[in-house]
C-alpha positions as CSV (number, residue, x, y, z in Angstrom):
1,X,8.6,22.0,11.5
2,X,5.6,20.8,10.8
3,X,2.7,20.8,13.9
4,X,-0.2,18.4,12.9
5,X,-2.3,19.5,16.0
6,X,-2.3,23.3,14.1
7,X,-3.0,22.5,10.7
8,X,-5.4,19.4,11.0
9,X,-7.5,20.3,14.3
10,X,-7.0,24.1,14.8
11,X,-8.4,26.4,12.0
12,X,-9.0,29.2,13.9
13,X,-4.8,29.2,14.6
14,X,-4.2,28.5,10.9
15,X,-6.2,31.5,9.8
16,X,-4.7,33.8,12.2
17,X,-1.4,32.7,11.2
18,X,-2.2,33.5,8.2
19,X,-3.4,37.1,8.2
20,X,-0.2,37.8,10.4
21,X,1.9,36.4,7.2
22,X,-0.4,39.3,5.4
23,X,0.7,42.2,8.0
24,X,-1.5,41.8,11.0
25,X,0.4,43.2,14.0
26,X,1.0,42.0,17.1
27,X,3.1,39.3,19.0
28,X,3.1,35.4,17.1
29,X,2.2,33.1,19.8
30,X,5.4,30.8,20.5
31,X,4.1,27.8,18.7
32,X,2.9,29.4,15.7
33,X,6.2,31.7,14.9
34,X,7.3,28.4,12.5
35,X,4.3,29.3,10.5
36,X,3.9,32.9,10.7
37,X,5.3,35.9,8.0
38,X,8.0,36.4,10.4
39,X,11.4,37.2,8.4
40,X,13.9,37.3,11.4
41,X,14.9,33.7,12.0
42,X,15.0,31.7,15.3
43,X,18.4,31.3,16.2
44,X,20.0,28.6,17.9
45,X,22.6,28.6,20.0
46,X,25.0,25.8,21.2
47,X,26.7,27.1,24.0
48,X,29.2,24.8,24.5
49,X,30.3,20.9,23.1
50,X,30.1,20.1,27.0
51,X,28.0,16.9,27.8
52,X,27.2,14.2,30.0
53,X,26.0,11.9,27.6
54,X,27.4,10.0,24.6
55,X,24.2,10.1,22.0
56,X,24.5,7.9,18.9
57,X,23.1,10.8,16.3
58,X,24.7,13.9,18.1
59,X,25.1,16.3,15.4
60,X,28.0,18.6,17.0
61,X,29.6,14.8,18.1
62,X,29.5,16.9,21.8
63,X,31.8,15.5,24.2
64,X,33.6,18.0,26.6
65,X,34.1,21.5,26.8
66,X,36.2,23.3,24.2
67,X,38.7,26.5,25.2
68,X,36.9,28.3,22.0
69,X,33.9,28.6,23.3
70,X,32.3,32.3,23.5
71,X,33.3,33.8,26.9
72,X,30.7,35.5,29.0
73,X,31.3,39.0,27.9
74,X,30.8,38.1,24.3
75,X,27.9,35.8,24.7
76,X,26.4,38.9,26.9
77,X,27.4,41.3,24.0
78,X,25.9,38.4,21.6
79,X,22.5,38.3,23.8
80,X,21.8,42.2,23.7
81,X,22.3,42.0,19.9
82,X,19.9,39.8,19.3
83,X,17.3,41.3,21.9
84,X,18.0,44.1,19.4
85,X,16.9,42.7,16.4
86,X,13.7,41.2,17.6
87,X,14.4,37.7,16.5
88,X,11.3,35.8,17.6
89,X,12.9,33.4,20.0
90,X,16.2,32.0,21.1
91,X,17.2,28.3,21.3
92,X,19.6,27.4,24.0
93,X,21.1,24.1,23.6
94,X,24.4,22.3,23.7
95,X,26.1,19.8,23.6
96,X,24.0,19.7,27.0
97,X,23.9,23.8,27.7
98,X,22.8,23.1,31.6
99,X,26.6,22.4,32.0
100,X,28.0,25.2,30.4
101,X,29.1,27.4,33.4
102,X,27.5,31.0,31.8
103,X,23.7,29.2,31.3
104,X,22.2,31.1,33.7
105,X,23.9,34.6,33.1
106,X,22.6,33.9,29.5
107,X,19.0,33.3,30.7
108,X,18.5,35.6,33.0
109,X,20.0,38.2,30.6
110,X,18.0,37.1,27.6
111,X,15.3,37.4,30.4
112,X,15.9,41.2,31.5
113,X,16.5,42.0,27.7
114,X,13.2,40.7,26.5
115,X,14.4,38.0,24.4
116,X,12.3,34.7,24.3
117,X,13.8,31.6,25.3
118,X,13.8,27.7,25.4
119,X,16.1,25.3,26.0
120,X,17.1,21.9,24.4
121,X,18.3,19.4,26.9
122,X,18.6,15.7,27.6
123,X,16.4,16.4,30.9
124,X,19.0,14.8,33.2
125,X,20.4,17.5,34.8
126,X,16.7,19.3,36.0
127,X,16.5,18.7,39.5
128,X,13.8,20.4,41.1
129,X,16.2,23.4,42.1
130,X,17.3,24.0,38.5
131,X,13.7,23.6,37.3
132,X,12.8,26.3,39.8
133,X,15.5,28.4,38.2
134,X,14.6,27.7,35.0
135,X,11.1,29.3,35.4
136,X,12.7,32.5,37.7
137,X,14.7,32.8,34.1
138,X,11.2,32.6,32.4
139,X,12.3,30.2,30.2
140,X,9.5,29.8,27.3
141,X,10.0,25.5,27.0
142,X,12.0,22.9,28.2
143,X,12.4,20.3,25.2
144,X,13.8,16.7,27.0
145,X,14.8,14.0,24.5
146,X,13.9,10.7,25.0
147,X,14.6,7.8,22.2
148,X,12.2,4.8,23.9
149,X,9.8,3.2,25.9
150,X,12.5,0.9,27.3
151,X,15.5,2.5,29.6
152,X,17.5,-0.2,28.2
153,X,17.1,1.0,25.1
154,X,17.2,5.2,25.6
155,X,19.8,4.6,27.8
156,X,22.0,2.9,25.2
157,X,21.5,5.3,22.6
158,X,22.3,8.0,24.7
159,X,25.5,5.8,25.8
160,X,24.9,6.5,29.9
161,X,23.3,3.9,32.1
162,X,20.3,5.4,34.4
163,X,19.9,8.6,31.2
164,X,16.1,7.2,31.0
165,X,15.1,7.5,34.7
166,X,17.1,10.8,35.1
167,X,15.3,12.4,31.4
168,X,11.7,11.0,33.4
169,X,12.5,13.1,36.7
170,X,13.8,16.1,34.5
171,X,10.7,16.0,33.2
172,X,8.2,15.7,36.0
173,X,10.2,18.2,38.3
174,X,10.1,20.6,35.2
175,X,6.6,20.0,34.6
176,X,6.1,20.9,38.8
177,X,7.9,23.7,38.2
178,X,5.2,24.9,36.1
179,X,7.4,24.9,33.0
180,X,6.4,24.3,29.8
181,X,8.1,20.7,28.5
182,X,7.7,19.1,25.1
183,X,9.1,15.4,24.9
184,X,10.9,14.7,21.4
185,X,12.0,11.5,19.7
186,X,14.7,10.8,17.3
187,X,13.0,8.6,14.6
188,X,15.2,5.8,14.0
189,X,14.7,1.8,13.1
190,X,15.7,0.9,16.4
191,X,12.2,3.1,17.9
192,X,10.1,4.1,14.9
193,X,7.5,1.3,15.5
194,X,7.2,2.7,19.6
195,X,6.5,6.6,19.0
196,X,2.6,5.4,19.8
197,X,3.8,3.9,23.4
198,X,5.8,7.1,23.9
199,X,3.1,9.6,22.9
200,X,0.9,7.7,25.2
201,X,4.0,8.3,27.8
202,X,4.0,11.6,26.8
203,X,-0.2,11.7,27.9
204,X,0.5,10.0,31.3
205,X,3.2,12.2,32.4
206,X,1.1,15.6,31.2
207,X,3.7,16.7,28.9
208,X,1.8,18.9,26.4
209,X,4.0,18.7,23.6
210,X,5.1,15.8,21.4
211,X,7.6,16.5,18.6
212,X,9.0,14.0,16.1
213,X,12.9,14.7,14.8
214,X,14.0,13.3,11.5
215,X,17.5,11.5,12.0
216,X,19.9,14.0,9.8
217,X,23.5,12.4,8.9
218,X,25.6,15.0,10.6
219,X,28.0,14.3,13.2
220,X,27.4,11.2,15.4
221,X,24.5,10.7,13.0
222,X,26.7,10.0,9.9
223,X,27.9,7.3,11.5
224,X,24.4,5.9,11.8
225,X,22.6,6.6,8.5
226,X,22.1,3.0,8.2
227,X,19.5,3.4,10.4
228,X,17.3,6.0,9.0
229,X,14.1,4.6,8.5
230,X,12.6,3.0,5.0
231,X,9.9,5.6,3.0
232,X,6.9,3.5,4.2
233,X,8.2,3.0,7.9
234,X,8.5,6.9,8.1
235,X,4.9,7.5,6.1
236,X,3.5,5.0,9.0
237,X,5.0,6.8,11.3
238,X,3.2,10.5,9.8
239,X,0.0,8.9,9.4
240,X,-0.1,8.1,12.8
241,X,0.8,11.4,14.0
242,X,-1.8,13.2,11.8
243,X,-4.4,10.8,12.8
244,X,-3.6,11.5,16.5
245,X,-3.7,15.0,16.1
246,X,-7.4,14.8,15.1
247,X,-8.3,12.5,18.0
248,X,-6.7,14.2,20.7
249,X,-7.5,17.8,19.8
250,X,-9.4,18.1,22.9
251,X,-6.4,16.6,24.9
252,X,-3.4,19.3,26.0
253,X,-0.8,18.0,23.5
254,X,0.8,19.1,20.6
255,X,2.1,16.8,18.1
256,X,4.5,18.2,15.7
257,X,7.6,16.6,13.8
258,X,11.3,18.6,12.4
259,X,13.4,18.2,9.8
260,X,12.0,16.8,7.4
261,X,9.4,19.5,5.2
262,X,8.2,16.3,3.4
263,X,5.9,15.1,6.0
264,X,3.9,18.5,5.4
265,X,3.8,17.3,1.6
266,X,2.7,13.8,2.8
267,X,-0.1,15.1,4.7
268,X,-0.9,16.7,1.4
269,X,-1.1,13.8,0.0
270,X,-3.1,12.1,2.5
271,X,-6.0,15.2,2.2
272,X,-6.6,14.8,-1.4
273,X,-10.2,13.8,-1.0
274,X,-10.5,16.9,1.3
275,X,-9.7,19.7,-1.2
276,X,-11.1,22.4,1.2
277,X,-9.2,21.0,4.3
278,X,-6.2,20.4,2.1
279,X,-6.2,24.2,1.0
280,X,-6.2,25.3,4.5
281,X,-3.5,23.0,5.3
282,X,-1.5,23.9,2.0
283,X,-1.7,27.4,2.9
284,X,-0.3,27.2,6.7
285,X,2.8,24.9,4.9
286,X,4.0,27.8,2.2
287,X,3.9,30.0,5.1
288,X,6.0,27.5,7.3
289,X,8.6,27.5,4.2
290,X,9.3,23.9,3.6
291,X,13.1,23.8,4.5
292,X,14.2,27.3,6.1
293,X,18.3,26.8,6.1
294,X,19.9,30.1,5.9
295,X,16.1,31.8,5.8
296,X,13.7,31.3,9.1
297,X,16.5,30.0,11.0
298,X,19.7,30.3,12.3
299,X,22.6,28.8,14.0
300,X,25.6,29.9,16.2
301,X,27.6,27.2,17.4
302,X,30.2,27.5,20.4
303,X,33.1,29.0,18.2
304,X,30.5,31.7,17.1
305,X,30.6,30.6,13.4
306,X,27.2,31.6,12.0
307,X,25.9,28.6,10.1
308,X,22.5,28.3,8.2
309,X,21.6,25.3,10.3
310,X,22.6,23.4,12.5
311,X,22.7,20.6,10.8
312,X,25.2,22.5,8.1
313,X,28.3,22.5,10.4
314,X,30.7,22.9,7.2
315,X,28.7,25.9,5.8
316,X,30.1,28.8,8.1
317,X,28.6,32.6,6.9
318,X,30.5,34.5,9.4
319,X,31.7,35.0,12.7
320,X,30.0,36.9,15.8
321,X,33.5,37.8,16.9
322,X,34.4,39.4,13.8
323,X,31.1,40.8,12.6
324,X,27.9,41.4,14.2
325,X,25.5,38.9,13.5
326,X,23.2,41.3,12.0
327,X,25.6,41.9,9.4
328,X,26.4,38.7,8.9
329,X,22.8,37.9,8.5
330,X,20.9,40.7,7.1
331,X,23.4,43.7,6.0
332,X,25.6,41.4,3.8
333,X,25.3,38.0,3.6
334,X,27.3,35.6,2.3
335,X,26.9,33.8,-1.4
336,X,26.2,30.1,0.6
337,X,23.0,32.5,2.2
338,X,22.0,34.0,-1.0
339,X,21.8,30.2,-2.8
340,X,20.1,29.3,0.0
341,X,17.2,32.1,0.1
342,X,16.6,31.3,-3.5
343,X,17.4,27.5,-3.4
344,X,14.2,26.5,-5.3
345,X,14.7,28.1,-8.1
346,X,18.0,25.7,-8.6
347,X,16.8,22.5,-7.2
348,X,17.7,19.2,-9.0
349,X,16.1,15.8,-9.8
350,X,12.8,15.2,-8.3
351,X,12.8,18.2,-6.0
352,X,13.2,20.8,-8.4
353,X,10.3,18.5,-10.7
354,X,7.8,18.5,-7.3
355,X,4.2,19.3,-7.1
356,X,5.3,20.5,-3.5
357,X,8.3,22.3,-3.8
358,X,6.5,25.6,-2.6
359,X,5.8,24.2,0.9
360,X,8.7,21.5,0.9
361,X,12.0,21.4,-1.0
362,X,13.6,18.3,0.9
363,X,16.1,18.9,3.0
364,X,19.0,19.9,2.1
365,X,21.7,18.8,4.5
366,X,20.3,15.0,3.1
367,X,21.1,16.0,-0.3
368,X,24.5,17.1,0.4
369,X,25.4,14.2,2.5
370,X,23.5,11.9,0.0
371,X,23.9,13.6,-3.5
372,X,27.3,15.9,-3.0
373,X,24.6,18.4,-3.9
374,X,23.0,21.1,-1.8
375,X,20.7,21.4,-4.5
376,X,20.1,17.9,-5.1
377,X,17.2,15.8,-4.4
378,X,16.4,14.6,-0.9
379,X,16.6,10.7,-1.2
380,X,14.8,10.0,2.2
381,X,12.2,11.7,0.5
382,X,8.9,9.7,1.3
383,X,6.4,11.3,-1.5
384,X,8.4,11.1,-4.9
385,X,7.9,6.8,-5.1
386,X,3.8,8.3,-4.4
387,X,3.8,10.7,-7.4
388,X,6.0,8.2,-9.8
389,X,9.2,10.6,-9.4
């Protein structure tokens, strides 16, 4: 994760991150845990494969509800464990997780334990009764996906007529609600040439955080890698982003982008004339951790397999119903956890031979896909062409 707004226009919020990386106690503000020394990882959780739409890049390929999800009393069991550990925040998510029949036991649980927690959802199922519930739950963020300007165009890619409209009034009755909401966009050739237009939707509709995903061929998304963006599209795409940063820093939005470490090693790139500014930035990046599979964060999919991301379905660590996940995670992890927490020390071809392997590292679900290598390079890689890898 990589938030422009934070390490281009906010230097008081990069330095505090940073003494908290050196031990400074108390609590990391939400948006900053990403780039704090916090060890535990973020976990996310897909509740269940249940969903009401049919997206092109789903990475779970979620379609209806399977008889393996986790039942109530374990996901309860699951919740208090993690409340236990102090992981910095809990991602709800799906499939579409609104539809998954324990959502609100789970929130208002994780509420009453103390754990923080946001939800990822396609927006269309926020009515202005569940957004009212939502923030009873005290639900940190409300993350709404939305692929265009055009409702054609979203609503194809999410493969359900009337998803645009429905993701819009998700938003706004969130947003009423008092929520916190955070639009993102899947970058794809189809939309990579419209993410000005829907940051400036973003503006009108007063939703105060923008965030950028990297398509990931997983899933649905296999099916589409064809239409992963070109280097320079994507590096138009950052430059834009970090440019708006700077120029609405006095606005309330966040701009931020996921998976994909290399646009922190672009904007590297783009600061070399500013070696003070670029050490700043340089600084909040090694403590973000480039990729973080298996390190800084966490998934548990429906089955309760432990994975090291989610975007790793075939990489499964360990069960919740057989171990807990603190053993899983922490008290003896698997050797697929190990590589991982020392994966740049074996990295191949021009990721291992980087000037920026210490903040980036590729990602590595995009070298296993591409290179049959988890430890290969990162072919989407939009820097290595730049330095004459």
């Amino acid at each position: 994760m990589i938030i422009f707004s934070k390490a281009l226009a906010d230097q008081a919020t990069v330095w505090d991150s940073i003494r908290r990386a050196e031990g400074a106690e108390g609590p990391v503000p939400d948006e900053m845990i990403r780039f704090s020394g916090e060890k535990k990882p973020v976990v996310m959780w897909n509740i269940t494969r249940h969903c009401n739409l049919n997206c092109d890049h789903c990475y779970i390929d979620a379609t209806e509800a399977a008889a393996e999800e986790l039942k109530l009393e374990e996901g309860i069991r699951l919740i208090d464990e993690l409340a236990a550990l102090k992981i910095p925040m809990l991602i709800l998510t799906g499939g579409e997780p609104l539809l998954s029949r324990n959502f609100y036991a789970y929130a208002f649980h994780a509420r009453e334990v103390g754990l923080r927690t946001v939800i990822s959802t396609n927006g269309t199922l926020i009515t202005p009764e569940v957004a009212r519930l939502l923030r009873e739950a005290e639900v940190r963020y409300v993350g709404v996906s939305l692929d265009s300007c055009r409702p054609e165009a979203h609503d194809r890619f999410r493969g359900v007529k009337g998803a645009y409209d429905r993701a819009i009034e998700g938003l706004a009755n969130a947003r009423e609600a008092g929520l916190k909401t955070g639009l993102r966009v899947t970058l794809t050739k189809d939309n990579w040439h419209e993410v000005p237009a829907l940051l400036d939707l973003a503006l009108e509709l007063g939703v105060p955080r923008f965030c950028l995903y990297h398509l990931v061929p997983v899933g649905r998304g296999a099916e589409i890698s064809d239409r992963d963006v070109s280097a320079e599209e994507r590096r138009s795409v950052i430059r834009f982003l970090a440019e708006a940063a700077v120029e609405l820093k006095d606005r309330e939005i966040e701009i931020l982008s996921t998976d994909s470490p290399m646009d922190g090693a672009y904007l590297l790139e783009m600061l070399k004339d500013e070696p003070e500014r670029r050490e700043r930035v340089r600084q909040l990046l090694k403590n973000s951790g480039g990729c973080t599979a298996g390190v800084k964060v966490a998934n548990i999919n429906h089955r309760g397999d432990v994975l090291p991301c989610h975007f790793m379905p075939e990489v499964v660590v360990g069960n919740v119903r057989e171990r807990s996940f603190k053993e899983i995670w922490m008290d003896d992890p698997s050797p697929e956890l190990l590589a991982l927490r020392d994966i740049r020390s074996k990295l191949t071809g021009a990721c291992g031979d980087c000037e920026y392997l210490d903040v980036c590292g590729g990602c590595r679900q995009k070298a296993r896909y591409y290179c049959g290598d988890i430890c290969g390079e990162d072919p989407t890689c939009v820097v290595k062409d730049l330095l004459g890898k």
